[in-house]
DSSP file (Angstrom, degrees, kcal/mol; ACC not computed):
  #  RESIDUE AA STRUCTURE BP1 BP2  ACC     N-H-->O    O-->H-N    N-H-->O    O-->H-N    TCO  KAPPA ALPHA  PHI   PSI    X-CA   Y-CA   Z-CA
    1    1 A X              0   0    0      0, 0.0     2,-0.4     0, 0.0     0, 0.0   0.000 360.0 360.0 360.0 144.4  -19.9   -3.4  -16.1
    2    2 A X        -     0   0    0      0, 0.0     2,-0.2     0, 0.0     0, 0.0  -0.805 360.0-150.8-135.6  99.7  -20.2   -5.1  -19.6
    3    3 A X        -     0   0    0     -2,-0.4     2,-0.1     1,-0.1     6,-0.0  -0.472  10.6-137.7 -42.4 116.3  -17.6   -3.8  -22.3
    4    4 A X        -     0   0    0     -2,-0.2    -1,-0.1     1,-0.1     0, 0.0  -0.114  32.0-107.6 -72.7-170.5  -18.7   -3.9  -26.3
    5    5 A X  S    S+     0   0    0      1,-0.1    -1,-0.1    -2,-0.1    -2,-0.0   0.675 119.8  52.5 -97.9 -21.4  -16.0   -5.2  -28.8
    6    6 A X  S    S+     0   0    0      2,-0.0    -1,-0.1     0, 0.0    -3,-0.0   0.648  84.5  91.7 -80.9  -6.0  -15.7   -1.2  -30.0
    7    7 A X  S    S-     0   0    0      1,-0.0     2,-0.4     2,-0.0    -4,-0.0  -0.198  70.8-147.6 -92.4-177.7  -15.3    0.3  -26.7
    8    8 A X        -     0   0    0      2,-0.1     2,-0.5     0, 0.0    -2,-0.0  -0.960   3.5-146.4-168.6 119.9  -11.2    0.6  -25.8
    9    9 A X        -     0   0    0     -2,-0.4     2,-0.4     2,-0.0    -2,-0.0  -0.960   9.7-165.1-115.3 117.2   -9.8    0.4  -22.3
   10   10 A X        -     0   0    0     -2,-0.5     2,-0.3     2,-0.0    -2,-0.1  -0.981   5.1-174.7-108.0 132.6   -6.7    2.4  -21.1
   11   11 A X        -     0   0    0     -2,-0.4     2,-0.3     0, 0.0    -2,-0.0  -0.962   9.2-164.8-107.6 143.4   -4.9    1.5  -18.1
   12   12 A X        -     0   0    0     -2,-0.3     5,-0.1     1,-0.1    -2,-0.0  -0.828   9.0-119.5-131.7 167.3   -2.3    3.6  -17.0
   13   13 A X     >  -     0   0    0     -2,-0.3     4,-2.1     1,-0.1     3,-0.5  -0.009  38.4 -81.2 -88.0-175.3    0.6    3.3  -14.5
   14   14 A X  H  > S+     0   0    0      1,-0.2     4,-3.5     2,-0.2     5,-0.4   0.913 121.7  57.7 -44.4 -44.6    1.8    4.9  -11.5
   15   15 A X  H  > S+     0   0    0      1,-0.2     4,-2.3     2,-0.2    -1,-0.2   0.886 107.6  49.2 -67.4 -32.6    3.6    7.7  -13.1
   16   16 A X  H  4 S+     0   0    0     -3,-0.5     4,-0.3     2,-0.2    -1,-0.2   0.921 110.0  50.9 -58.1 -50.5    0.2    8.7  -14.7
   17   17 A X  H ><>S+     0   0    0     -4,-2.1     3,-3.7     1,-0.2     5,-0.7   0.954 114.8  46.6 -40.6 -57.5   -1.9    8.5  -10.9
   18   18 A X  H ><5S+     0   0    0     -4,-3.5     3,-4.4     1,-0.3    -1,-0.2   0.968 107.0  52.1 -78.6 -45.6    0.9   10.7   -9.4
   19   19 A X  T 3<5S+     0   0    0     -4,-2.3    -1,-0.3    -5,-0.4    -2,-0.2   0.814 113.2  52.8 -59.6  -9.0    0.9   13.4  -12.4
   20   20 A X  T < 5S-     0   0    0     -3,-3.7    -1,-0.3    -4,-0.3    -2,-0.2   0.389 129.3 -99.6-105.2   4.1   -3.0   13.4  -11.5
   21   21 A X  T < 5S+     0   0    0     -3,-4.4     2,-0.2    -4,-0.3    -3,-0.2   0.380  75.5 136.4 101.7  -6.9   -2.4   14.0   -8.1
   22   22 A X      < -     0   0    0     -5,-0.7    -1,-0.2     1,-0.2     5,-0.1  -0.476  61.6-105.2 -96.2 137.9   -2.7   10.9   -6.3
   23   23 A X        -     0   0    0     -2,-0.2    -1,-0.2     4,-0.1     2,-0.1  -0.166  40.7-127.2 -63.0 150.1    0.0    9.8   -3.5
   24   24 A X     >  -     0   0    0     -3,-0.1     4,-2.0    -7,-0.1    -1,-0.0  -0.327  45.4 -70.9 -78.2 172.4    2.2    7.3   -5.1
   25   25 A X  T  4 S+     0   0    0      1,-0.3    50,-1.2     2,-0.2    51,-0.3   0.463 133.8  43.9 -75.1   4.3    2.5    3.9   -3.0
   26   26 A X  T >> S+     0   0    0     48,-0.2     4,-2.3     2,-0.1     3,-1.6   0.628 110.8  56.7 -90.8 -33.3    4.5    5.0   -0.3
   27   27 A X  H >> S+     0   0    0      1,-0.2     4,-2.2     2,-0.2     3,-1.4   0.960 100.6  56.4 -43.0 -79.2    2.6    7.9   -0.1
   28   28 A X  H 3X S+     0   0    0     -4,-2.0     4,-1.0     1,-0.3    -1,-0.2   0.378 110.1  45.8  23.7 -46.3   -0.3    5.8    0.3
   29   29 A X  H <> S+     0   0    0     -3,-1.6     4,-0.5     2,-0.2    -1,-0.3   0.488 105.4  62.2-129.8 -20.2    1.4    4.0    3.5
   30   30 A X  H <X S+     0   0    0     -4,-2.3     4,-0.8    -3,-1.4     3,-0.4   0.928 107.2  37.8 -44.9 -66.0    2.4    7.0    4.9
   31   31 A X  H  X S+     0   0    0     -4,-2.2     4,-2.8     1,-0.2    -2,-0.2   0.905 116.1  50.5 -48.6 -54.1   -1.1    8.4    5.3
   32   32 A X  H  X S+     0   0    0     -4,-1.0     4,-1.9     2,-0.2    -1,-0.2   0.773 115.1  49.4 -71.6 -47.2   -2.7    5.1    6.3
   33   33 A X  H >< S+     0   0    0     -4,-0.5     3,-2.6    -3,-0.4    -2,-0.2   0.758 114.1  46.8 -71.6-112.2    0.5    4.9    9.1
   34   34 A X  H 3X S+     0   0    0     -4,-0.8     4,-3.6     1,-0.4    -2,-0.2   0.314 112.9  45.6 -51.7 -55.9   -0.1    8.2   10.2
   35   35 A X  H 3< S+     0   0    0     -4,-2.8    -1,-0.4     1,-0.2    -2,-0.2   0.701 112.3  49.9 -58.2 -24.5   -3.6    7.8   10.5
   36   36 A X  T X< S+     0   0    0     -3,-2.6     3,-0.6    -4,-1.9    11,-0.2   0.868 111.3  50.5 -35.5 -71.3   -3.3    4.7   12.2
   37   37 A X  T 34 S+     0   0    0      1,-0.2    -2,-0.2    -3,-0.1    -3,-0.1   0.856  95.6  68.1   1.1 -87.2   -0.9    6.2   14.5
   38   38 A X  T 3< S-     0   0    0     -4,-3.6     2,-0.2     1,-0.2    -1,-0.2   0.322  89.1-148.9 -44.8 -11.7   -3.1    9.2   15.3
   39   39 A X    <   +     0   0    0     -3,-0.6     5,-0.4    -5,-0.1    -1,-0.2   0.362  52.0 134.9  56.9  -5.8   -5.5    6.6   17.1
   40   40 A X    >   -     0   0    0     -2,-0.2     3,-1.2    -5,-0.2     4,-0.2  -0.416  55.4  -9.7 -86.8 155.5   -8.5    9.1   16.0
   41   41 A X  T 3  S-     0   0    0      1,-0.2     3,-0.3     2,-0.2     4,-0.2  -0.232 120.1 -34.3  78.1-154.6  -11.7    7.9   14.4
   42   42 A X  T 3  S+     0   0    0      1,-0.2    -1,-0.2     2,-0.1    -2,-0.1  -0.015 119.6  87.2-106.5  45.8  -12.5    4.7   13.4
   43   43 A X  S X  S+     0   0    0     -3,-1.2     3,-3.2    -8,-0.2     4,-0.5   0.791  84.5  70.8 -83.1 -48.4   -8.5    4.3   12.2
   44   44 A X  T 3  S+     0   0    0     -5,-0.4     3,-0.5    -3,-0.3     4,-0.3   0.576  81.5  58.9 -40.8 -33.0   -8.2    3.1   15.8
   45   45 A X  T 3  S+     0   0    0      1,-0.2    -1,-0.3    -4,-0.2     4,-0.2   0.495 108.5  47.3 -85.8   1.1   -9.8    0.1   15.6
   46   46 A X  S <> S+     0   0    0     -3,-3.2     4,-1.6   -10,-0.1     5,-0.3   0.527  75.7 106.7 -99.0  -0.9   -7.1   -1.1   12.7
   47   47 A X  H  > S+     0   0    0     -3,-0.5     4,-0.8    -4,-0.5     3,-0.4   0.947  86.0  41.7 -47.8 -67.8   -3.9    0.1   14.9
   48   48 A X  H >> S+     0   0    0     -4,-0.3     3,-2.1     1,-0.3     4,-2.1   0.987 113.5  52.9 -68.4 -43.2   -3.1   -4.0   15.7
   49   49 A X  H 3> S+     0   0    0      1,-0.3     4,-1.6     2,-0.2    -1,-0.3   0.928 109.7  44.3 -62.8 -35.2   -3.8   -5.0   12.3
   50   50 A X  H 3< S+     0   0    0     -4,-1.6    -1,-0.3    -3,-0.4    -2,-0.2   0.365 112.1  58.5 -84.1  -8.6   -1.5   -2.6   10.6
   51   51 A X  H << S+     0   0    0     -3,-2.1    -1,-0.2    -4,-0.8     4,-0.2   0.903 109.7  37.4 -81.7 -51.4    0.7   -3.5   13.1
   52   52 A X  H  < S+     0   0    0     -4,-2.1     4,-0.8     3,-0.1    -2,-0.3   0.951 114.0  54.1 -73.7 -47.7    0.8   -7.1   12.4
   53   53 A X  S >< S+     0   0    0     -4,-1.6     3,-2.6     2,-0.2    -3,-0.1   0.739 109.7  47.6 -85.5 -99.9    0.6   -6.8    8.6
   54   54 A X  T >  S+     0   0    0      1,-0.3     2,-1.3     2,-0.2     3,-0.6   0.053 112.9  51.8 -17.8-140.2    3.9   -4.3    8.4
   55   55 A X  T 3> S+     0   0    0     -4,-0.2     4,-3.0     1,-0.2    -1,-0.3  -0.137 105.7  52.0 -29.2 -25.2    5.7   -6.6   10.6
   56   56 A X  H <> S+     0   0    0     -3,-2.6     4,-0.8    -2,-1.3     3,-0.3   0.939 106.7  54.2 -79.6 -78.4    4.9   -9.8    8.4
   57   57 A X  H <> S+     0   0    0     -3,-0.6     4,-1.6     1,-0.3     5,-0.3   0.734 113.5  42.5 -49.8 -52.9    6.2   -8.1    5.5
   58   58 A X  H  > S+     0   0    0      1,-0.2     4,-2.1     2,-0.2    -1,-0.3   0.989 116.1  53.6 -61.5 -60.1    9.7   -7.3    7.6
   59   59 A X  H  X S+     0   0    0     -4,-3.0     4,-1.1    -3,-0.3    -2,-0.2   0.757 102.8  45.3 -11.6 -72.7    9.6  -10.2    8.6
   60   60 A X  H >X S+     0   0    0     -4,-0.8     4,-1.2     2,-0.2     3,-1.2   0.925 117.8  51.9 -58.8 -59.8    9.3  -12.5    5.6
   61   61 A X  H >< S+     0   0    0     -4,-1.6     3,-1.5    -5,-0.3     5,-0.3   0.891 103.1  51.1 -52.9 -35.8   11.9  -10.5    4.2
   62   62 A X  H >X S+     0   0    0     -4,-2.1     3,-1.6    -5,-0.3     4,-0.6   0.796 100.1  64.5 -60.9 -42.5   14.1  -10.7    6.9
   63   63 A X  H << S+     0   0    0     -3,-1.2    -1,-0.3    -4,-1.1    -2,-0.2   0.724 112.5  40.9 -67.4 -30.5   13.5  -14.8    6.6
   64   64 A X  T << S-     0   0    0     -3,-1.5    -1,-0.3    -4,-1.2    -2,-0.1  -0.392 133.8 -92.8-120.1  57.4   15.4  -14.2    2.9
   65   65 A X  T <4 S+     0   0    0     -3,-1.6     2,-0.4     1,-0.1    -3,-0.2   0.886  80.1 132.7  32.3  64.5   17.9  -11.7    4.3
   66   66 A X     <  +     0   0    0     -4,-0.6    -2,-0.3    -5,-0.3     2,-0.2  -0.898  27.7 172.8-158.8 146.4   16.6   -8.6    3.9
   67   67 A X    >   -     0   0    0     -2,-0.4     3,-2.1    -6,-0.0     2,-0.3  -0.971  40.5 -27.5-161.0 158.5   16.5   -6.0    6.5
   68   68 A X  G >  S+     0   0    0      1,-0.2     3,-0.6     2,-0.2    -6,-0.0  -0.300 122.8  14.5  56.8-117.0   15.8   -2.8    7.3
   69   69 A X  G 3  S+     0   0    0     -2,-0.3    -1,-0.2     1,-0.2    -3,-0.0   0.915 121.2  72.4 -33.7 -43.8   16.1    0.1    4.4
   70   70 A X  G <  S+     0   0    0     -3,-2.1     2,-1.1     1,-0.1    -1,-0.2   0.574  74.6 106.9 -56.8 -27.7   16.1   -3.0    2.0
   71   71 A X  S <  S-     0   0    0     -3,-0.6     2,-0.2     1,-0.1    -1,-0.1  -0.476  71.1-134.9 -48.6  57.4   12.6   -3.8    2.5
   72   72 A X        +     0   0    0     -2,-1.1     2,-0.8     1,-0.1     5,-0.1   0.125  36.9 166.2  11.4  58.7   10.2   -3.2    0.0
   73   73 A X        +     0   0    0     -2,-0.2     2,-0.3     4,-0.1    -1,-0.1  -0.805  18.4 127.7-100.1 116.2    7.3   -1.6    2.0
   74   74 A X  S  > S-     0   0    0     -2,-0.8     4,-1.5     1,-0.1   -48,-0.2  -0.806  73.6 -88.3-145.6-158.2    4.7    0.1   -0.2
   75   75 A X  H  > S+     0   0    0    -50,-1.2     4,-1.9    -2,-0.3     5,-0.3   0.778 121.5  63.6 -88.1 -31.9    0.7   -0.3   -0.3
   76   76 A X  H  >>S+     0   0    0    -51,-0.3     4,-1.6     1,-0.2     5,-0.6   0.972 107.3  43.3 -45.9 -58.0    0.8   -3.3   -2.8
   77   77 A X  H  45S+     0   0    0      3,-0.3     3,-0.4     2,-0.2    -2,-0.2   0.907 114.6  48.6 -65.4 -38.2    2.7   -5.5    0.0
   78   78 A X  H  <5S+     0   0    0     -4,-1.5    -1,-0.2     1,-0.3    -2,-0.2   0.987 108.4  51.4 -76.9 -40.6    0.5   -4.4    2.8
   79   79 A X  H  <5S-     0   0    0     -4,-1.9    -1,-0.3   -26,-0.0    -2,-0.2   0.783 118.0-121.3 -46.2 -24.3   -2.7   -5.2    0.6
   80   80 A X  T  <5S+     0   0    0     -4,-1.6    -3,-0.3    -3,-0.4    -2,-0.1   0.960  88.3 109.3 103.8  67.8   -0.8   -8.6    0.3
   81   81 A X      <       0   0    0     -5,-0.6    -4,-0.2    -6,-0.1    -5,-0.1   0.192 360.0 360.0-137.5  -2.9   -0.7   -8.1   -3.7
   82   82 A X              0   0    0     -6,-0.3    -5,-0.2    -7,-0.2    -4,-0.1   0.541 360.0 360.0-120.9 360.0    2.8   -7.4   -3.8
């Protein structure tokens, strides 16, 4: 994609996605867990990856005292962006 110098780019934030209908980032890692879960399709063949990646994120926190609730799990951390 190639942007002129007139053209104007809006990016907008969570609260905008959600008002548009789109699961917010827990939402997000709900479905993906569920499906996961649910073993159907081709979500089955990520069931161990999704395993390990949600456990390094408790993990590393855990390594700087945090646990449990206190964890920051949302789709940023499990994309590793977060």
């Amino acid at each position: 994609m190639v942007f002129r110098r007139d053209e104007i780019v809006v990016l907008l934030g969570a609260g905008a996605s959600v008002e548009a209908g789109i699961p917010d980032s827990h939402q997000m890692v709900s479905q993906v867990e569920d499906r996961v879960k649910s073993g159907e399709g081709p979500w089955q063949s990520y069931r161990d990856l999704y395993f390990l990646l949600r456990s390094s994120v408790y993990y590393g926190d855990g390594l700087d005292g945090t646990f449990g609730d206190d964890v920051s799990y949302n789709i940023e951390r499990l994309a590793g962006r977060g």
